[in-house]
N, C-alpha and C positions, 0 to 999 in steps of 0.2 A: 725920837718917836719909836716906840715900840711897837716890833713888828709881832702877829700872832704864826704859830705854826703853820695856822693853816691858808693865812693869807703869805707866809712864808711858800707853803706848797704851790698856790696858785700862781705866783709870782714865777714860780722854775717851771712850771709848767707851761706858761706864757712866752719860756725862752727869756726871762728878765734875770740877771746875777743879782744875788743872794753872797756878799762875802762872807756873812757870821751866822750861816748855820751851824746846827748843831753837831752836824757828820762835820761840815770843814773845818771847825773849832777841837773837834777831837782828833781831826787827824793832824792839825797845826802842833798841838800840841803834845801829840807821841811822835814826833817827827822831831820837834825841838827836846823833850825827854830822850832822843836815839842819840841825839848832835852832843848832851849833856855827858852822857852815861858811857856811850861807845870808846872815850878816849880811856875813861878809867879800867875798861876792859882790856883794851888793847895792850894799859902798863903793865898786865899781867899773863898775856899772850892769850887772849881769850876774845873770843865775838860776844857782842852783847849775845846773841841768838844761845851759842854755848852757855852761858852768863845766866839766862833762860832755862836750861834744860838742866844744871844743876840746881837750880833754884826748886824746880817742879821736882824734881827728885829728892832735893832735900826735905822737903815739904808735903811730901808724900800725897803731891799731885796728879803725878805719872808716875806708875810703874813699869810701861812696855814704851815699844817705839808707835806703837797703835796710839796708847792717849797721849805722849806728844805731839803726835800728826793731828789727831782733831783738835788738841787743846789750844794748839800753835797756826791751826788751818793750813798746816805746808800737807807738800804732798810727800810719800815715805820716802822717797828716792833723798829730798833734801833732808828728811828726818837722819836717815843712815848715816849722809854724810858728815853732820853736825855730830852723831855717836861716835863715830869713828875714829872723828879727830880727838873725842875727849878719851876715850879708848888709848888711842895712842899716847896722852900727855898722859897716861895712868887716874884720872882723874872718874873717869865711871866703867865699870865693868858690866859685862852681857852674863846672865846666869841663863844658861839651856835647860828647859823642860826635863825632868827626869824621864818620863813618857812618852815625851815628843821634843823632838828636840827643834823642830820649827817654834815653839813657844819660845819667845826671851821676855826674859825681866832685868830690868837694868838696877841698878846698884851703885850709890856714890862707891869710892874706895875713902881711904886714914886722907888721901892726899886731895881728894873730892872737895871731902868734909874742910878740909885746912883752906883751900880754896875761897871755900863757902864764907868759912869764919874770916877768915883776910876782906875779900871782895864785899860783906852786908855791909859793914860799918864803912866803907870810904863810897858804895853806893849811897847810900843812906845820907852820909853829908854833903854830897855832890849835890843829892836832887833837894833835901833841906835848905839850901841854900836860893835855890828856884821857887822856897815856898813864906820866906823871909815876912815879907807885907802880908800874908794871910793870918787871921787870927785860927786859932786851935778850932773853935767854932764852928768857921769859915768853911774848915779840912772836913770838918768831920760832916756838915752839911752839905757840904760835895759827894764823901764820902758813901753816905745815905743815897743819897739823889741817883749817882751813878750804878748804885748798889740795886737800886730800885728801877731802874732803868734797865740795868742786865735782866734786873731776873722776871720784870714785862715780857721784854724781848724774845728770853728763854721761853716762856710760858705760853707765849702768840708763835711763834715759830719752831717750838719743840722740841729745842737744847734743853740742856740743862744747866744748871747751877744747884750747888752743894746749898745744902742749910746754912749761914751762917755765914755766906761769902764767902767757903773756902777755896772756892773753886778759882777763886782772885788770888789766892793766898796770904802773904803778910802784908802790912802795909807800910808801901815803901818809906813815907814818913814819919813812921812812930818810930820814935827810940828806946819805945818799953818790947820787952821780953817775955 
């Protein structure tokens, strides 16, 4: 029997469980996405969260520790700490303001970008393999759906999103370029 939204809402509201809403269904499955992904990170001496912030970097998502921290919803203290370490592995560099030098902008480096190119394709077939039983269709109407959903969201609550989904960036499933 299918349940509606909003007899879904009335149901939580009642104090009744709900196991397959749509918030517990999303976090089920970036939780299982983390359980997937995090090992292949680690074979490379990396947190998925670092794994993250080169990705937004590469992809010219963020450019400061500022749009990590809203992009990522952490607070800057763990922003710094996650630069730091890539800082240390030579992996992104801090450029200081010419004029201020409180301003930074971050920067993969040669060794970032190698990272990047190593780590997309073994992510990429990691979580391909989690999407095996879906047809192309299937992705892409998800795809949509969720795409459509952010940017509701964005527009009632007054984030934002990029034109075009970029604000998502690449999509972890495609193997086109």
């Amino acid at each position: 029997m299918d349940i509606s939204l909003m007899q879904r809402s009335l149901a939580f509201a009642a104090g009744q469980a709900m196991p397959y809403t749509l918030d517990a269904l999303l976090e089920r499955v970036h939780a299982k996405m983390l359980e997937l992904l995090e090992p292949v990170c680690r074979e490379h001496g990396l947190t998925f969260d670092q794994y993250m912030v080169l990705t937004s970097l590469h992809d010219g998502l963020a450019l400061t520790p500022t749009d990590l921290a809203q992009q990522y919803r952490r607070n800057r203290t763990s922003v710094t700490r996650i630069i730091d370490r890539l800082e240390r592995l030579v992996l992104v560099q801090r450029l200081r303001g010419a004029t201020d030098r409180r301003k930074v902008r971050l920067r993969l480096t040669a060794s970032g970008q190698a990272a990047i190119d190593t780590l997309v394709p073994k992510m990429l077939a990691t979580l391909s393999l989690a999407l095996l039983d879906i047809s192309s269709e299937d992705i892409e109407t998800l795809d949509r759906l969720l795409l459509t959903v952010l940017t509701t969201m964005a527009s009632v609550y007054g984030s934002t999103v990029q034109e075009g989904g970029k604000a998502l960036g690449p999509h972890w499933y495609s193997t086109a370029t």
